[in-house]
Every structure is written in structure tokens, then in C-alpha cells.
N, C-alpha and C positions, 0 to 999 in steps of 0.2 A: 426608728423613724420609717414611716411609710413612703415610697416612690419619694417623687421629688416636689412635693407639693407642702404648701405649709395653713395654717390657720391665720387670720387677721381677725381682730378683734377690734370693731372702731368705738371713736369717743361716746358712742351713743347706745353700747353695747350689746349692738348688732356683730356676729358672729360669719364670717365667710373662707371658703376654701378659695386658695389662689394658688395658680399653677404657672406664674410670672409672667400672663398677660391677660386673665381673663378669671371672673369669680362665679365661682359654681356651691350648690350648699355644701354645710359641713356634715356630715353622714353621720347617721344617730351609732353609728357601732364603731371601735375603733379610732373614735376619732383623737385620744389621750395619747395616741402615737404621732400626731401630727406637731412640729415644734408650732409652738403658740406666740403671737407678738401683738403686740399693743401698742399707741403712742400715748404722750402725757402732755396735757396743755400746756403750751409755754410759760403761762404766765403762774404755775406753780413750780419752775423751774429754777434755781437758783446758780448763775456762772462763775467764773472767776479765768482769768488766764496769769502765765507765768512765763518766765521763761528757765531753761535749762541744759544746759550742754547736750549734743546729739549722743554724747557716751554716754550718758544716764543709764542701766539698766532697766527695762520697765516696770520692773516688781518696783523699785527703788521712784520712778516717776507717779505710780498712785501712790503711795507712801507721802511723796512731796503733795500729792492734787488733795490727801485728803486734809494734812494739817493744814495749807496754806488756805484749803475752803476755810477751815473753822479761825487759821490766824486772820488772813490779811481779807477772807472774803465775808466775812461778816456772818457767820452762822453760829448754832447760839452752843455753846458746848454742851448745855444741860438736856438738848433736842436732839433725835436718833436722825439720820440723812443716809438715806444712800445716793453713793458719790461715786461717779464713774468719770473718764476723762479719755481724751487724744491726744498725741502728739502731733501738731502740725510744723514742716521743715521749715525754718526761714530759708529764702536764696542767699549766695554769697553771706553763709554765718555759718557758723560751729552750732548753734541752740538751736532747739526745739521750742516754740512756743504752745506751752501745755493747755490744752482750753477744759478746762474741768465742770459736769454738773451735778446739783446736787438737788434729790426732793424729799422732803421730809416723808418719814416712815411711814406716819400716821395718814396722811393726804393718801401714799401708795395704799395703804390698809384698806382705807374706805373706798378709795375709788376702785379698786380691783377685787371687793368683799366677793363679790357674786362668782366670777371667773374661776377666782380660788377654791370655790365653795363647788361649782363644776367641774373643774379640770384637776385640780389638786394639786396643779402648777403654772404660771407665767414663766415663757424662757427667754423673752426678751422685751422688755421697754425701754425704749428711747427716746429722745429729742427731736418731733418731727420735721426739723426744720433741715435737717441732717440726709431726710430720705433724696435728695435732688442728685445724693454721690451715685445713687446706684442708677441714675440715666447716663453715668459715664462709664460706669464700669458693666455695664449691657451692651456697651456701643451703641446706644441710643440717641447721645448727642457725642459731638464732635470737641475733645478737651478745649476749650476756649477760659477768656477771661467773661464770664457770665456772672448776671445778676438775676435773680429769682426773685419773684413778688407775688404774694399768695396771700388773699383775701377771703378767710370763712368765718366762719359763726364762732369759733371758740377757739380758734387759732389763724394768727396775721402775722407774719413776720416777709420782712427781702433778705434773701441770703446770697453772701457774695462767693464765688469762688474763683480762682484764679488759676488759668490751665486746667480746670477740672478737680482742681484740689481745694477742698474749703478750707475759707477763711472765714467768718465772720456770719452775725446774725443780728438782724435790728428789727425787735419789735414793732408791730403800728397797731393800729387801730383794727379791731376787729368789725364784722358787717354790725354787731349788736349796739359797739361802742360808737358805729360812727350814725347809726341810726338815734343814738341816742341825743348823741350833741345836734345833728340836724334840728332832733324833733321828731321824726315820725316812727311806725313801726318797722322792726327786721325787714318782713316782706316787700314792704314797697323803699325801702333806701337799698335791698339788695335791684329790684326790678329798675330804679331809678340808677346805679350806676351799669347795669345792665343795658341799660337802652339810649339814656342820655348821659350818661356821664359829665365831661368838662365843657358839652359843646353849647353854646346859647341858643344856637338853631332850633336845638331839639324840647328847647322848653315852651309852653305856653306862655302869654302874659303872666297868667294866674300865678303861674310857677314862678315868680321871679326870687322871693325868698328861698323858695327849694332849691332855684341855681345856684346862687350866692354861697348859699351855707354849703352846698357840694361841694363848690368850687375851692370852695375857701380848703375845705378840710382836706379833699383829695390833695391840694397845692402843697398843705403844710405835710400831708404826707409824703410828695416825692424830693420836697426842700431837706426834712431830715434824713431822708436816704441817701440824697446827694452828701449831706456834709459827714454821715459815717464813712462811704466811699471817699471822702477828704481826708478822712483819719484812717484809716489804715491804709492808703497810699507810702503813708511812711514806715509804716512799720513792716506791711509785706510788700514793698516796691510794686504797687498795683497801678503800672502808667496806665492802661486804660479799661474802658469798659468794653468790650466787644458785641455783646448781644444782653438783648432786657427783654426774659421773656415775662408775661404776667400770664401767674397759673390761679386763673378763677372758674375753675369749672368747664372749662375750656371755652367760656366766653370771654369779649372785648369788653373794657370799659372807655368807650368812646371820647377821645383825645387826652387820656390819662396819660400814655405810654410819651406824648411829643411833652409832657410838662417839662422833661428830663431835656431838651431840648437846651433851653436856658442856662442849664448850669455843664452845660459842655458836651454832651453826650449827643449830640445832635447828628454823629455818625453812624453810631450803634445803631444794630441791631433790634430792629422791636417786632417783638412776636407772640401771637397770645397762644400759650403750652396746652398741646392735646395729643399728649404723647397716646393713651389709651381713647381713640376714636369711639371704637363700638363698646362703651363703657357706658350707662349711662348718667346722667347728670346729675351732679349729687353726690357720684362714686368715682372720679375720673381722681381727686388727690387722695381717696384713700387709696387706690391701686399703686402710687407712686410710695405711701408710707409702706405697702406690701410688700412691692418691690426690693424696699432695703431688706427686710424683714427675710426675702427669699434669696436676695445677693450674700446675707449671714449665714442663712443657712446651707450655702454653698460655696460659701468660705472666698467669695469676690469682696467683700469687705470686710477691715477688721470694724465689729458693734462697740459702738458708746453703749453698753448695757445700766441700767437700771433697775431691774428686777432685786426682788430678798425672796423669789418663790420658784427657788430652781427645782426643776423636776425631781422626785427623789430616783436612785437610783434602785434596779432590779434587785431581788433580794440575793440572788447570786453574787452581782457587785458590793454588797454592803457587808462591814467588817462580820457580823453576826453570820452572813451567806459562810463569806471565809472560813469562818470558826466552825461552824455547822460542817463544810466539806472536810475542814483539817480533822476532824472530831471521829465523822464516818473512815476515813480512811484509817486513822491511828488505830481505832477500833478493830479492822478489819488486821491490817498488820500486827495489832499485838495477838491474835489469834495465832499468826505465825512466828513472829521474830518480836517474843516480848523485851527485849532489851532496846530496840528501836523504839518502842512504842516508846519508852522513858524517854529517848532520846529527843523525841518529837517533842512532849510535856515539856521539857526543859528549856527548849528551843521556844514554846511557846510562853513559859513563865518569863523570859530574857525578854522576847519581845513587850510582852506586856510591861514589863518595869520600864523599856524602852519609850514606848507608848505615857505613860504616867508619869518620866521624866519631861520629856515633849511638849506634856499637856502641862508641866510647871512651869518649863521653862517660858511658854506661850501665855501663862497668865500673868509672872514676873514683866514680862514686855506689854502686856494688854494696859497691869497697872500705871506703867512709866509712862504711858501715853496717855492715861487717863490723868496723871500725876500733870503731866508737862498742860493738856489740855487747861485743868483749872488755874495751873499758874498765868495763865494768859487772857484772865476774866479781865485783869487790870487794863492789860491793853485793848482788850476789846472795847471799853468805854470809852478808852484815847483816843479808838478809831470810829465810838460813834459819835464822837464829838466831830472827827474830822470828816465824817459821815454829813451832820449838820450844815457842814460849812458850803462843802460841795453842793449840797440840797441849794444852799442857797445862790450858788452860784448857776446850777443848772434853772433855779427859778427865774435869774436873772435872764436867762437866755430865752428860756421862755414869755416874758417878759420883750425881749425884743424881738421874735417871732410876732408876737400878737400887736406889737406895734406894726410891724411889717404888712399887716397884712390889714391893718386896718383904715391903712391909707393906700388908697386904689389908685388916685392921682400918682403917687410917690413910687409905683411898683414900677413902673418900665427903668426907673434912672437907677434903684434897687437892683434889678435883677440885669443890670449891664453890665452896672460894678461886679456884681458878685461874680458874672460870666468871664468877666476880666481878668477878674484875682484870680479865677479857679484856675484860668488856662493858662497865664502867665505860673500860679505855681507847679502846674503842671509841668511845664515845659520846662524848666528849671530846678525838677524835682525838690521842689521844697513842701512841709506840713504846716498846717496853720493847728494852735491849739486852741485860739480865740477869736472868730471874727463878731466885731460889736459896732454896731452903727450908731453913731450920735444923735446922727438927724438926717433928714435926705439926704444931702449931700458930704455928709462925713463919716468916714469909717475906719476903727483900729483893728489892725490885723497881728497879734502873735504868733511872728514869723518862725520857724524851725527847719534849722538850716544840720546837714552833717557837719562834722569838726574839719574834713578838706573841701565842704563846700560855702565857706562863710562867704564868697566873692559871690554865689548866686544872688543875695540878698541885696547886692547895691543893685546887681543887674535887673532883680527884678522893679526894683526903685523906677532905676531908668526907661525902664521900657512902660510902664504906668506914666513918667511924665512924658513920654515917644505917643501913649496914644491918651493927652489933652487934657489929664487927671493937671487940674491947675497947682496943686499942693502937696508934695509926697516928700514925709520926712519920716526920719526915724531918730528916737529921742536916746536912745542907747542900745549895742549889740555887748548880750552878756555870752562870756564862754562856761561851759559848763563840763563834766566829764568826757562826753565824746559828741558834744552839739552844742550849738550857736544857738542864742533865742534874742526875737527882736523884734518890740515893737513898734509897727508903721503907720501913719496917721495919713489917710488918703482922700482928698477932697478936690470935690470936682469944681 
């Protein structure tokens, strides 16, 4: 590798040298010495998480990330993936919760045809949504419990992390996707949340549908980023949120950031991310995907790697180099000391049956997994059955979103309740796995309590009828392995 510099290659397959704060060209000579990295759209990306004791050893934890991808995470065994994974710590637990991704071969083939076809090697891609760890391990930002929100053209996700450590990643709507449910082109829905975003002020008469539908969509985007942040409050004890920056090019989307207001967050931190100022616009989150790309290569983080196009190595390093060296030398030594030289031969005929045993022993294990993989076609159907079901239950929520939002009269008494429930579970550290609205004024919450905290659940009863909810019952508390679940019927 050359100095301390690396290549970034963006989605658009534009090519730049980064020096981990600033992009200069890539040099027509030499440049195949520089490590090379890429991101991959999220939405060709495939997750899964797990959990698994911190003793795990890691060879043994990808081993788990790649069957449980093709058992329990739906990927098709007869389709090639590469599968990379992290271990992220739970607090107060023994396990690791494994977060695994996976992208098909074929997708990597095509999208990275040209690079390959230049370089002769990719040595790292990744999950861009991932690159936000190296503003903590730069000392760029301050370990907090932060939320990231990043709006482009071919990639949108909020990712959460907690002290600096990620947790979680929740797709949204990209500039093209949400241009499209508007109605208008890229250009003018990126310029429209650009300049007016959420605020009426800044609209014309003319515009009042363009408000509407903005408002609408931006809404139901910081609604489902709230209720991921509801769900994993349980699983990684995430009591709060501390700062919410939005990385859009290092512009504001004008009263986007107070939506988050509503559902609790009304203290945090809101800040729009320009971490690279004199960058310019356009290039300020690729600098951030570089970053990670330049934190790898200097070994500040360990990479969720991606890649099947790892550099080849020098021919000095390749067994052939080896054999070549061993070959000259024996040669030069049997001139002097021909009994050695047999000695060498022999030493190398041992290795080689070594080598040829290795390589049996590794296809015996290659087939048991390819073995075990088909025996599990069966459950794979079981599970897209149960796949179906879910479908239909998330349609249902969506379903009640779109009720939500279609009554404008009904939103302030909506989004009080919700303010309510969230803080009271908060405060009580409790998870909800279901909230459903009947109708304005009624709504079922599935409560999820720990197994020594089933007393939260009356308390939170009680303090919903302490602040004038006319109706707060719960119709049974089931116990379960190590949690209480229970649902509550709340009407004001």
C-alpha cells in the first residue's frame, strides 16, 4: 500500500483519492497499490440479527451469521450471497447480538463489472449506513446516544447508535421515492425539502398540495423512526435519545428535525451534519462513507466486509512464488550437499499430501453444509408462510398509519396519546410490540414488561388514569420465559 491514503469509489462510479479529510484525483500510475472501497445500496442488502454468547469464538460467530442468514433469514440456498456480520455487546448480558448482511453474488458482479475490469481487485464493501462509526472513532463527534438521518438519491436510512456504538438501521424513503409518491421530479422534491420543508409559511397558495403531500410524507417518516427507536429501547436499554443529527448534504430540512418533538425527543439535540465543510455539495456523505473505508485501513475499525474481489496476492506471496523459491534454492544446494536436496523433495512431497488431505477434508465439510443447507428447503417454505403472515400484519399497520394521517382534525389527540404512552414507557422502561388505534379516541398497546418488572405495567396503567385517559384496562398479563406481555386498551 501506498502512504496513508486510500481510493473511494461512489455509487455513481466516480473514482477519488482520500486522505481522511479531503478528495484529490486518483493518479493514472500506481494507483492498484492504493486499498480500494465502495458502498452498496441498502436496498440490495439483505439483514438478519441473532443473538449469541460473548464466548463465541469469531470464526464460529460467521459460521452461525451465514446459516442462520439462509435458515431463519430467508435467503434462497440455491442463490450464491456474500455474507459478512458484527458482533454488537448487549449491556448487562453474557451475548453478543450478531447483526449479519448479506448481497447476492450476481447484484455484486454486475454492479462492480467495470472496477473489477480496472483494478483487478475490490478490498472492501460495505453497508453505508455503517460509515457514521468512523466519526467516533476519529474523535469527531463526542460517544453519545445519537441518531443519524441521511436523505440521498439511492440511499436513505436513520441509524441509531448508542454511546457511540451502533445499534440499528431503519430504512426510509429515498429523494427519488419520495419525489415520486409527491408527484413531482427528483430535482424540485430535493429543492422543496431544501428550502421549505415542514413549514406552511414557506409555501405559496399555489403550493398547497405540494405542502400537504410533503408534510404528510416527511411526518410518516420521523413517525417510523420514532417507533424503531421504541423497539430497540428493549432490546439495547436505549433510555434516550441525545442528539439527532440530519446528514443531507450538509443542508436543513426546514422544521423536519422538531417532528421528533412529539414523540418525546423534544430535548435532544438537533443538528444538521457537516462534518466535511470545505467539501463540496454532492460529496460531503461520500467523504463520510471514505472515512470508514480509511478508519479500516488503519485498523480504527473492525469492516463488515462484503467484497468476493480480494486483491490477489504478489507472486512472491503465492504458493507457486513459494515453490519457485523452494525449487532455486534446492537446486543450488543439491550442487553441494546432494543428500539434502532429497531431503527437501521429501519434505515437500509430505507437505503436498498435507495440502491434498486439507483440501479433502475441506470439501467433506463444504458438502455437509451444502447437505444440511437443502435439508432446510422445507422449513424455508414454513417460514415463508410465516413470512406471509407477518406481511400481513405489517400491512395492517400500515393500514393504520395511513388512517392516521388522513384525519388532520384527529392528529393533535393522536399524537398526545402517543406522546404519552411513549414517555410513560419510557420512564418505566417498558417495550411496546403493538400499538393499534381503534379510532380517535381508543388505542391497544402490547405491553412488554422484564420477568422482575411485571409491577411496571399496573404503574404504568395508573399513571395514564393520573393523567385523565378516562378508560385504561388491561384484559390479561401472560408470563412467558423471561417477560410479561400485556395487552392495554386506552381511551380517553
Amino acid at each position: 500500500m501506498l502512504d496513508d491514503k486510500i481510493i473511494f469509489i461512489a455509487d455513481n462510479g466516480r473514482e477519488f483519492l482520500f486522505d481522511g479529510s479531503r478528495f484529490s484525483e486518483v493518479p493514472s500510475k500506481g494507483f492498484k497499490n492504493y486499498l480500494n472501497a465502495s458502498t452498496i445500496p441498502f436496498s440490495n442488502i439483505r439483514t438478519h440479527g441473532f443473538k449469541t454468547p460473548k464466548s463465541t469464538p469469531h470464526e464460529k460467530i460467521e459460521i452461525q451469521a451465514e446459516l442462520n442468514m439462509y435458515e431463519d433469514g430467508g435467503l434462497d440456498p440455491d442463490t450464491e450471497f456474500a455474507i459478512s456480520s458484527f458482533p454488537i455487546p448487549l449491556e448487562n448480558s453474557d451475548d453478543f447480538y450478531v447483526e449479519s448482511y448479506g448481497v447476492e453474488v450476481s447484484v455484486l458482479d454486475e454492479m462492480f463489472a467495470s472496477t473489477i475490469k480496472h483494478y483487478g481487485h475490490l478490498d472492501l464493501i460495505f453497508p453505508p449506513s455503517l460509515s457514521y462509526s468512523a466519526l467516533y472513532a476519529n474523535s469527531m463527534l463526542e460517544c453519545k446516544n445519537d441518531l443519524f438521518i441521511h436523505i440521498g438519491y439511492t440511499n436513505s436510512y436513520a441509524v441509531i447508535f448508542k454511546n457511540g456504538v451502533y445499534v440499528s438501521t431503519r430504512t426510509i424513503s429515498t429523494i427519488g421515492e419520495l419525489a415520486q409518491k409527491v408527484g413531482v421530479d427528483a430535482a424540485l422534491m430535493r429543492d422543496t425539502l431544501v428550502n421549505k420543508g415542514v413549514k406552511d409559511e414557506l409555501y405559496s397558495d399555489e403550493e398547497f398540495l405540494l405542502m400537504s403531500d410533503t408534510q404528510e410524507q416527511l411526518s410518516g417518516i420521523a413517525e417510523r423512526i420514532a417507533h424503531t427507536i421504541g423497539h430497540k429501547r428493549g432490546i439495547f436499554g436505549l433510555d434516550s435519545i441525545d442528539r439527532i443529527f440530519l446528514d443531507f448534504e450538509g443542508s436543513n430540512i426546514p422544521g423536519f428535525l422538531d417532528l421528533f418533538n412529539s414523540y418525546g425527543y423534544s430535548e435532544a439535540a438537533k443538528e444538521v451534519l457537516d462534518i466535511f465543510i470545505d467539501t463540496k455539495v454532492g460529496m460531503k456523505h461520500y467523504a463520510i462513507n471514505a472515512l470508514y473505508a480509511f478508519c479500516v485501513y488503519h485498523e480504527k475499525i473492525e469492516a463488515v466486509n462484503l467484497t468476493r474481489y480480494e486483491r490477489k496476492p504478489t507472486f512472491l506471496k503465492t504458493k507457486v512464488g513459494h515453490f519457485s523459491i523452494v525449487m532455486v534454492c534446492s537446486l543450488f544446494l543439491a550442487s553441494i550437499y546432494p543428500m539434502y536436496a532429497i531431503y527437501e523433495l521429501q519434505l515437500l512431497d509430505a507437505k503436498e499430501r498435507e495440502l491434498k488431505q486439507s483440501e479433502a477434508d475441506l470439501s467433506k465439510i463444504t458438502k455437509k453444509l451444502q447437505n444440511e443447507l437443502k435439508s432446510k428447503r422445507l422449513e424455508a417454505e414454513q417460514l415463508k408462510d410465516m413470512k406471509s403472515k407477518k406481511e400481513l400484519m405489517i400491512n395492517s399497520y400500515k393500514d393504520m398509519v395511513n388512517v392516521l394521517e388522513d384525519f388532520d382534525k384527529e392528529a393533535k389527540v393522536r399524537e398526545k396519546m402517543l406522546r404519552d404512552i411513549n414517555q410513560i414507557m419510557k420512564k418505566y422502561r417498558l417495550s411496546s410490540n403493538k400499538i393499534e388505534f381503534r379510532d380517535a379516541n381508543l388505542v391497544n398497546i402490547l405491553i412488554i414488561a422484564k420477568d422482575n418488572d411485571r409491577d411496571s405495567i399496573a404503574e404504568f396503567i395508573k399513571e395514564l388514569i393520573y393523567l385523565g385517559y378516562s378508560s385504561v384496562q388491561t384484559k390479561n398479563i401472560q408470563k412467558y420465559d423471561s417477560y410479561y406481555e400485556s395487552l392495554v386498551e386506552v381511551k380517553i
